[in-house]
VOPAVEX-735816 format. One record per residue (C-alpha): residue in one letter; x, y, z. Coordinates in steps of 0.1 Angstrom, whole numbers, plus 5000, padded with zeros to 4 digits. Example, Ala and Ser with C-alpha at 12.3 -4.5 7.8 and 13.67 -1.06 7.14 Angstrom:
// VOPAVEX-735816
A512349555078;S513749895071;
END
This chain:
// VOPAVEX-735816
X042349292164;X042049632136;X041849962155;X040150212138;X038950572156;X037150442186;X035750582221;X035850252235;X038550272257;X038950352291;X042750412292;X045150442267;X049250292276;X051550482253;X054850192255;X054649852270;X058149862295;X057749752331;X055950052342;X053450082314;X052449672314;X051949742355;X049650082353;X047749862324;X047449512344;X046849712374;X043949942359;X042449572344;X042649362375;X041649642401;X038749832381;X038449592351;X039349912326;X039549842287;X042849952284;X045249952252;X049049952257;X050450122224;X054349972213;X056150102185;X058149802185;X057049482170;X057949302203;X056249422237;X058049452269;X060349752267;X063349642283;X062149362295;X061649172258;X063548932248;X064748852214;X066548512194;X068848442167;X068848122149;X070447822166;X068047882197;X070248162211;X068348412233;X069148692249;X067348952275;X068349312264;X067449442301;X066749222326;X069749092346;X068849002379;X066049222403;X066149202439;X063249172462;X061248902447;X061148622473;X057448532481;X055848732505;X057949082495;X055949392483;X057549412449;X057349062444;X053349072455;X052849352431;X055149162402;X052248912411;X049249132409;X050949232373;X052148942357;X048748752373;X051248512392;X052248352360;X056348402366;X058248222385;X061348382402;X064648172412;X066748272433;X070748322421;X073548152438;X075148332463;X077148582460;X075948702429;X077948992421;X081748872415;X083949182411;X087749242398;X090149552399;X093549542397;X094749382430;X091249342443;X088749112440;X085149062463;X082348922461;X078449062473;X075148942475;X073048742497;X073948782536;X074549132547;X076549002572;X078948802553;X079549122529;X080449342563;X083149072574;X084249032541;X084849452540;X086349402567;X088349192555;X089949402531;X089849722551;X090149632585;X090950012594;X087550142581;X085449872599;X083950162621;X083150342588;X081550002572;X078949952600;X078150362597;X077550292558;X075349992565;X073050252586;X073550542561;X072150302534;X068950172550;X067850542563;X068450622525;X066750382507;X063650412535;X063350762528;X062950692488;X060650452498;X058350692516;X058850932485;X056250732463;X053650862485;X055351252483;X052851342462;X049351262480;X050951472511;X049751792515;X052752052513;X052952132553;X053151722557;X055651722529;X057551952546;X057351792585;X058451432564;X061751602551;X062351752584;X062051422602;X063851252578;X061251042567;X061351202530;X064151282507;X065651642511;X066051662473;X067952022478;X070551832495;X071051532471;X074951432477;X076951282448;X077350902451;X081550972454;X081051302476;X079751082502;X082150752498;X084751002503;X083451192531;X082850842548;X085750642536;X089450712536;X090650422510;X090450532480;X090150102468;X087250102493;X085150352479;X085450232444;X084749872457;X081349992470;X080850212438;X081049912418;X077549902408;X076750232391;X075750032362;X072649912377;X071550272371;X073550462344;X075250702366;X079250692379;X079750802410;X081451142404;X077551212390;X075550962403;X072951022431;X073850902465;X070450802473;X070150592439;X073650412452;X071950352488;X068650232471;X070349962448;X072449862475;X069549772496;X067549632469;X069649352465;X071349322501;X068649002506;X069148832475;X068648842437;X066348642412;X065648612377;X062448492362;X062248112352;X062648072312;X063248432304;X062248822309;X059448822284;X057348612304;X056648952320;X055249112296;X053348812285;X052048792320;X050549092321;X048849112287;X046548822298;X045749002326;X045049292301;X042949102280;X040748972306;X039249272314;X038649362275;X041749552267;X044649472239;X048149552231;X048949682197;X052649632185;X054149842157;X051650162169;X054250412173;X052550752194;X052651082171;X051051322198;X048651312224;X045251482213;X044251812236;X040751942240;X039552192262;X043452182278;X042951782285;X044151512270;X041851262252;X043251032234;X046650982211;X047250952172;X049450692160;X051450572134;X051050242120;X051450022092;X049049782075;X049349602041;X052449802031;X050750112037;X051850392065;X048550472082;X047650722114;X044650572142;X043150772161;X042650632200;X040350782221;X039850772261;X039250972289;X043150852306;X046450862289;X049450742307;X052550752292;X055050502300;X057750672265;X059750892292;X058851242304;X061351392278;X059251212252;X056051262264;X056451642266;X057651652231;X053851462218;X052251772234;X051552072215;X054952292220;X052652552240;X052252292264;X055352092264;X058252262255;X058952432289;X059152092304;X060751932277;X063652182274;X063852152314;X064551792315;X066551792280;X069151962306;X069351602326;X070251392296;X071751052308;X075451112302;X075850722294;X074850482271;X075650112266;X077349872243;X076249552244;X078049232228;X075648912224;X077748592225;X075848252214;X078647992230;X079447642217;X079447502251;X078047572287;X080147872306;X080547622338;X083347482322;X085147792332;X083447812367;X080948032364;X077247912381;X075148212364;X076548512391;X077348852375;X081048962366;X082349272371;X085449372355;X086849722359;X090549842343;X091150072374;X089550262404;X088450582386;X084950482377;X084650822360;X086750742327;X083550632316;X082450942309;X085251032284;X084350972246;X088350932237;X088650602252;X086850502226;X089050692193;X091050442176;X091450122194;X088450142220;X089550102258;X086150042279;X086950112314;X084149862327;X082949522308;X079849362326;X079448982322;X075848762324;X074748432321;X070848432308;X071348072300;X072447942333;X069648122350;X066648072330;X066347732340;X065147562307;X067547382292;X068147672267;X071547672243;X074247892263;X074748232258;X076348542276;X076348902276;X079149172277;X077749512286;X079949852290;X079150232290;X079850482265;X079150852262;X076350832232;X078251082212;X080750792207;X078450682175;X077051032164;X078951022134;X076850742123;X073350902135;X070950892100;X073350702081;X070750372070;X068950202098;X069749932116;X072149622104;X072849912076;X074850162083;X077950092068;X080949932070;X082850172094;X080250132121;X080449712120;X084549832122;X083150002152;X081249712167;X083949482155;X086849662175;X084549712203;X083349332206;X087249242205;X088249462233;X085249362256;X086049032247;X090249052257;X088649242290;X087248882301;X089648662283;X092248842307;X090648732336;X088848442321;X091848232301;X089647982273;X086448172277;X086948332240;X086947952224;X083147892239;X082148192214;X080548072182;X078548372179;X078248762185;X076249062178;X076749372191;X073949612198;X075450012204;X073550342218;X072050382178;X070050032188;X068850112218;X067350432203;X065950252176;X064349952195;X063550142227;X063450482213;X064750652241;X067050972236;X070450912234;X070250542240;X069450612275;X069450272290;X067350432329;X065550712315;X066651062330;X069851072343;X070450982379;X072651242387;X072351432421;X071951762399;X069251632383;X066951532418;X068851892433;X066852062404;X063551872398;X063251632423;X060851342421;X059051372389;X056351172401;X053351102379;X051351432377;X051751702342;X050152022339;X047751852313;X044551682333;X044151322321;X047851262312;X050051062335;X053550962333;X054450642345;X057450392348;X061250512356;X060750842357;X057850892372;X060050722404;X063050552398;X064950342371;X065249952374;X062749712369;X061149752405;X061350122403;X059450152369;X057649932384;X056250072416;X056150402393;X053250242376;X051450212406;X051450532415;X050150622381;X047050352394;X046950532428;X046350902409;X043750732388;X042050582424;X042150952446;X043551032476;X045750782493;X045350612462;X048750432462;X048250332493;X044850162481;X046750002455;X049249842480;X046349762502;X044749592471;X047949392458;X048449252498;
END
């Protein structure tokens, strides 16, 4: 399908990740909208694409696990209403989190009460504390819940929910480890429950308490993973799409948004056809843009959007990641794993993330991440894994505009090299014979990310998650000052697949009116 310059569409997408596909499905299946979804990538889903190397290796470059997708769930009903029931969703063995520190090892997932007596366990002189954590989280995560609909409340209601608890207090947003050690007195403890700061990009010395709390519920009844890959996601949802009329467009990379009368009607893009570097003009009545609020505001004119921009620019993820793509020779159950997560951390201080030496010279990640894809996908695929650590982004400036990607020299493959090998001796350590499965590797850095995804900084979640950031601006939610443009995805609510998710239907509830999320849950059940 050619797009020229065109007033036939309803709605235009700008970027196909989890919150753009489910504003776009959403908008098709509920009002049958023409809608185009704009990717400047040649592959749609964001970071839930999927990509393959020769030998029938393949790899998902976001999606891990997501909680809250047995039948019958919200998310997974909306998931559903998105992908138009084309995914299937298995469950992972339990536990599915398998953790290791020095001295310590735990495992989580699956049966809240099994993790409490295995806490207590450990700690049998903070079992008191445990059961008043438990509480702490679900009164938490409900009060993010009832944030999605913070924005259709009137500002006295607004105010009554925060007073009754039943909406965040953003003002008072606690750090992540400000809380764990106001609760906890073991210092082991409160990193063990910390453990999981890289399901949203934050450590805990930063992180918001209410992320932690949310995550930790998210998966407290189980995780899944879709059934032959991620990308059947975004698949999903462009039939659904199509259906009512609309299209994706790969390789369609946003330039700005277009502003008459102070409201947005369409975008320009970049594109290229027949070797040739062309702009298409896209107009519509609704733009919702699913690139990130710090990117959105910079496609504005700078009268509009540079306020905003240089607000947010202040709330720059502080973290990155490093990821190492391993194409084995044989399956990983050899070596006892059944497709759970592994956690491996140096030591207790989750902070040393944060701190660019550790990676001068010989790198020294404090964290290494392990996945299976292949023994959860279910369909017979060759066997892969996945090593995933943080980094500060600044780690690769030095090779920022130095060729693109696979070509920027042979110091930054030294880089990747040295990096792969440490990641690798993280898990051989605890994994003795795992390094002979490896027949292949690739290793993708912050420079990747921002080239694939382009997000600033190789920002992994989108804005930080830090409590100074929802202390300072809250809930972004899906509004801008510019009528007719609408943020979606993870920072319109939260990061994660779910909360990009359920940030695109709020973008579909502003479209509907008042209570319109609500109508959109209604709808979906």
């Amino acid at each position: 399908m050619t797009l020229e310059i065109s007033d036939a569409w309803d709605v235009v997408v700008v970027g196909s990740g989890m919150g753009g596909l489910t504003a776009a499905a959403l908008l098709a299946r509920l009002r049958r909208l023409r809608v185009v979804v704009l990717e400047q990538h040649s592959t749609i889903g964001g970071f839930t694409h999927t990509f393959r190397r020769p030998g029938g290796w393949e790899w998902d470059v976001g999606v891990h696990y997501v909680g809250q997708m047995a039948e019958g769930t919200m998310p997974r009903r909306l998931m559903d209403a998105v992908t138009g029931g084309t995914v299937a969703w298995q469950r992972l063995p339990e536990p599915f989190d398998r953790v290791h520190y020095p001295g310590l090892e735990a495992t989580f997932g699956g049966d809240r009460q099994r993790l409490r007596s295995e806490l207590v366990r450990l700690f049998p002189a903070e079992a008191s504390a445990i059961d008043a954590y438990f509480a702490d989280l679900a009164r938490e995560a409900r009060r993010l819940m009832g944030a999605l609909t913070e924005g259709e409340l009137p500002r006295p209601l607004r105010w009554v929910g925060r007073r009754l608890g039943l909406l965040p207090d953003w003002s008072r947003t606690e750090t992540c480890g400000a809380y764990l050690e106001r609760r906890f007195r073991d210092a082991r403890l409160r990193s063990l429950l910390a453990s999981f700061w890289g399901d949203w990009g934050v450590p805990p010395g930063l992180g918001a308490f209410p992320l932690h709390a949310l995550i930790a519920e998210h998966y407290a009844d189980g995780a899944w993973y879709p059934k032959g890959g991620a990308s059947g996601i975004a698949k999903g949802a462009e039939s659904v799409i199509a259906a009512a009329g609309g299209t994706m467009q790969r390789r369609h990379r946003v330039a700005r948004v277009l502003i008459e009368n102070g409201r947005a009607v369409g975008v320009e893009a970049l594109t290229r056809r027949a070797g040739r570097d062309r702009t298409v003009t896209l107009r519509a009545p609704l733009v919702i843009s699913d690139a990130g609020a710090r990117n959105t505001y910079g496609l504005l004119p700078p009268d509009i959007g540079a306020d905003p921009a240089a607000r947010l620019a202040r709330h720059r993820d502080p973290l990155s990641a490093l990821s190492v793509y391993l194409g084995l020779n044989a399956s990983p159950a050899e070596l006892g794993f059944n497709g759970e997560n592994v956690w491996i951390f140096e030591g207790f201080d989750h902070d040393l993330a944060l701190d660019p030496t550790r990676w001068a010279g010989e790198p020294h990640p404090s964290v290494a991440y392990l996945s299976f894809a292949s023994l959860r996908a279910g369909d017979g695929r060759p066997h892969t894994a996945e090593i995933i650590t943080f980094l500060p982004a600044s780690v690769v400036e030095p090779w920022r505009g130095r060729g693109g990607w696979r070509n920027r020299g042979t110091e930054y493959q030294a880089f990747k090299d040295r990096a792969a090998d440490a990641l690798l001796a993280m898990v051989e350590q605890r994994y003795p014979g795992f390094g002979k499965l490896v027949a292949y590797r690739e290793v993708s850095t912050p420079l990747s990310i921002e080239h694939f995804i382009n997000s600033p900084g190789g920002s992994v979640y989108g804005l930080a998650g830090s409590a100074e950031r929802y202390r300072e601006v809250g809930l972004l939610g899906v509004r801008t000052p510019v009528p007719g443009l609408l943020l979606t995805g993870a920072d319109a609510y939260l990061p994660g697949v779910v909360g990009a998710m359920f940030g695109g239907a709020a973008a579909v509830g502003a479209v509907l009116g008042p209570l319109g999320f609500l109508r959109v849950m209604a709808a979906v059940r």
